[in-house]
C-alpha positions in Angstrom: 86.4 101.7 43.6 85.2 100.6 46.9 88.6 98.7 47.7 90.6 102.1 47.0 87.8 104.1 48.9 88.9 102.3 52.3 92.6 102.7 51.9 92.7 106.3 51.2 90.5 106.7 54.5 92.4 104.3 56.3 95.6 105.8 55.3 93.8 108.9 56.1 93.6 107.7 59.3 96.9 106.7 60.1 97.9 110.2 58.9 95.8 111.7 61.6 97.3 109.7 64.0 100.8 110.5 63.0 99.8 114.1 63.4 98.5 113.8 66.6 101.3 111.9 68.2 103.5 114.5 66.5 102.3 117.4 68.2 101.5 115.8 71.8 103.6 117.6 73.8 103.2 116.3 77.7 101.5 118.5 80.4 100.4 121.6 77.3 96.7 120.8 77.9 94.8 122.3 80.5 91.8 121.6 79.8 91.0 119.3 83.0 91.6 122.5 85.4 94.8 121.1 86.8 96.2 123.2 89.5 99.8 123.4 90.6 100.6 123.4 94.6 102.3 121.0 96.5 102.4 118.5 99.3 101.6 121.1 101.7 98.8 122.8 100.0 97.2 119.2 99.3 97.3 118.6 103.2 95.6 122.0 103.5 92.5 121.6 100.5 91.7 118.1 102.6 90.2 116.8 99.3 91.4 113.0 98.0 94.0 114.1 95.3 94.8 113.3 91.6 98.3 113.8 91.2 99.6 114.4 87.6 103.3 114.1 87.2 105.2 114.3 83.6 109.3 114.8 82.2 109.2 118.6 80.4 112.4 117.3 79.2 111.0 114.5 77.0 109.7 116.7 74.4 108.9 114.1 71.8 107.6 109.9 72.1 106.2 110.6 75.4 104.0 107.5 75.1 102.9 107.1 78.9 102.2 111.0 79.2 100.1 110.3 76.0 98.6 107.2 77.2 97.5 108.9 81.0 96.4 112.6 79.3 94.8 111.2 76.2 93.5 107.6 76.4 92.8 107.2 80.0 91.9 110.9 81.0 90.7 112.1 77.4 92.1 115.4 77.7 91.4 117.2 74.5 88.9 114.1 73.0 85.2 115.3 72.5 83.7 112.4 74.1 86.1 111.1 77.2 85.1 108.2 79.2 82.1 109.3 81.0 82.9 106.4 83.7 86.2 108.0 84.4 85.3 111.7 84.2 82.3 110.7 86.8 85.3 109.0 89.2 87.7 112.5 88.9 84.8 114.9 89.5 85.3 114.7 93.6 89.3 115.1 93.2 91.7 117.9 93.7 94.1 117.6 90.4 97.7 118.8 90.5 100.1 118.9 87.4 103.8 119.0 88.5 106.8 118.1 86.1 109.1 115.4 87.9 111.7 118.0 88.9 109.3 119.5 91.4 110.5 119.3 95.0 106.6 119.9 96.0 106.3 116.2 96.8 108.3 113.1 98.0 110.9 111.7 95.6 109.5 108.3 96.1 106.7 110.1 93.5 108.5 112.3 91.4 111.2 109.8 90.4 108.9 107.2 88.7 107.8 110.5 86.0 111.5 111.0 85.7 111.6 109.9 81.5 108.0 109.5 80.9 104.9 110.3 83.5 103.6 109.2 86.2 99.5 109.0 87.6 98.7 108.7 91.4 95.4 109.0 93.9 96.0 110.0 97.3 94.1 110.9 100.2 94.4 114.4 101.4 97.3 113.1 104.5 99.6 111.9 101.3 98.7 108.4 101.2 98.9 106.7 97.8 95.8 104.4 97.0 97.0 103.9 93.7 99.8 104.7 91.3 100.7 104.0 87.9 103.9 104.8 85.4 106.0 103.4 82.6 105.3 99.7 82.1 103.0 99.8 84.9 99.7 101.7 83.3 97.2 100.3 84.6 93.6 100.2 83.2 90.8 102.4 83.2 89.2 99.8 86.1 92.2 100.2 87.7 91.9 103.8 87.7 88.2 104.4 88.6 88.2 101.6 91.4 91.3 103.6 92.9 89.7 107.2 92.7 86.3 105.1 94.5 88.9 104.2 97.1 90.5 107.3 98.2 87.2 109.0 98.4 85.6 106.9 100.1 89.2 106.8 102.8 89.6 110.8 102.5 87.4 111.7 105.6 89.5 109.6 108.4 92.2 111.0 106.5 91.3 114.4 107.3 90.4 113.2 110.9 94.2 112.2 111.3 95.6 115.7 109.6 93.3 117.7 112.0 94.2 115.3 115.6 97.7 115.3 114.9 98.8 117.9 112.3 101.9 116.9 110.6 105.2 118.7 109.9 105.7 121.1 107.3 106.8 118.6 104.3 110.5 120.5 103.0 112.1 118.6 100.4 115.5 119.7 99.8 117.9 120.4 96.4 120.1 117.2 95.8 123.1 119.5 96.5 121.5 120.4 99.8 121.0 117.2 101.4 123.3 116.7 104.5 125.6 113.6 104.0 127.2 111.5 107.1 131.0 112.4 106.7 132.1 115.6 109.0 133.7 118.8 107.8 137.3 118.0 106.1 140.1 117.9 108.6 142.3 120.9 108.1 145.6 120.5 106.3 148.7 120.6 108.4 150.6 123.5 107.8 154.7 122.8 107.1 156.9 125.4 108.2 158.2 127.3 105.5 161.7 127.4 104.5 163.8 130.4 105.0 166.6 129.5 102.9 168.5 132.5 101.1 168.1 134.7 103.9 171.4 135.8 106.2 171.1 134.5 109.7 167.9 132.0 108.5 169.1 129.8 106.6 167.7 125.9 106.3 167.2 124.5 109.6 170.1 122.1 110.3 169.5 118.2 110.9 171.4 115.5 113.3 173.0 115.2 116.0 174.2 118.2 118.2 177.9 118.9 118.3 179.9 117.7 121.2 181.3 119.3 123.9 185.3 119.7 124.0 186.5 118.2 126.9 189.6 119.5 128.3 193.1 117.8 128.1 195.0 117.6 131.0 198.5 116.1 131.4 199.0 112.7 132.8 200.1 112.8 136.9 198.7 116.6 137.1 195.7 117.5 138.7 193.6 120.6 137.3 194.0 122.9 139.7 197.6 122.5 140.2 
C-alpha cells in the first residue's frame, strides 16, 4: 500500500510538472515589476540595471526563458531565493523581447531563440550576462548584481561629466551599406525604322566622290 502510495504522488508530481512546463509561456509574468524602456531611458534612471530579454516567437520549450524567470528569479514560486531577491532589490528591471531596437544588438541577439539575462551599470556596461548554454548559477548571478552596484556610482559620474550620444539603433533595412547609388543605365538611341525619311541609321564607309574623267592630252579648261 505504501509502495503504490509513492508512485501515484510521484507520478503526481511529474504531472504537475508537465503542466507547468506546458503553460510557461516566456515574458507573461509580471509579477517582478518589470518595466519596458530602453537604452536611453536606462542612462537617464542612473540605477545599475537588470536587463530581461526573451524570443515572443518561441511560444513553446522555451527552456532558458524558464530556467532565468522561474528557477533563478522565482517568478510566480511562493518562496523564491531570498538570497537572490535581496541582490535584485537595488536594480532597475527591463523586459524587452529580442526584436527590440531599444538596446545594442551585441544584447538582443544572444535572446534571439531562447532568452537572455544581463547586469549593467546605468552607462550600459555589462558586468555580467548569461544565455543559452551559458546559464550561469545563482552565485554567478548574485555576485554580478553585488558588482554593478557597487560600480553604478562612478558610472553615473562618467554619464553626468561627459554625457553620451543619443543611442539610435536602426531597422536592418535601414542600415547604410558601403556601395554608392547604382550607376545609371546607358540609354540606346531608339530606332526609327518604319518611318519615311527616318529609317535605320546606315553603317560603313561613306560613299566616294566621282572624280571627273578627262581625255588623255586635254587639259580641263580647254
Amino acid at each position: 500500500m505504501g509502495r503504490a502510495l509513492a508512485m501515484f504522488v510521484g507520478v503526481g508530481l511529474l504531472a504537475c510538472a508537465s503542466a507547468h512546463a506546458a503553460t510557461f509561456v516566456a515574458g507573461a509574468d509580471e509579477t517582478a515589476g518589470w518595466n519596458r524602456t530602453d537604452l536611453n531611458g536606462v542612462r537617464a534612471r542612473k540605477q545599475p540595471v537588470l536587463l530581461y530579454i526573451y524570443d515572443s516567437t518561441v511560444k513553446t520549450g522555451n527552456n532558458t526563458a524558464q530556467y532565468f524567470e522561474v528557477t533563478l528569479l522565482g517568478l510566480g514560486q511562493k518562496v523564491p531565493n531570498p538570497k537572490v531577491q535581496e541582490a535584485v532589490k537595488d536594480l532597475y528591471k527591463v523586459k524587452v523581447r529580442a526584436d527590440d531596437l531599444g538596446f545594442p544588438e551585441t544584447l538582443t541577439s544572444k535572446a534571439v531563440g531562447s532568452a537572455a539575462l544581463f547586469v549593467l551599470t546605468c552607462d550600459g556596461t555589462v558586468v555580467g550576462g548569461w544565455w543559452k548554454n551559458n546559464q550561469g548559477t545563482a552565485v554567478d548571478f548574485i555576485n554580478a548584481c553585488k558588482m554593478a552596484v557597487a560600480a553604478n556610482p562612478t558610472s553615473v559620474a562618467k554619464l553626468e561629466k561627459t554625457p553620451p550620444e543619443k543611442f539610435e539603433r536602426k531597422r536592418p533595412e535601414e542600415k547604410k551599406t558601403d556601395a554608392g547609388p547604382p550607376e545609371p543605365e546607358e540609354k540606346k538611341p531608339e530606332k526609327m525604322g518604319g518611318i519615311p525619311g527616318l529609317g535605320e541609321e546606315k553603317t560603313g564607309a561613306p560613299p566616294k566622290k566621282e572624280e571627273k574623267k578627262t581625255q588623255p592630252g586635254k587639259l580641263e579648261d580647254e
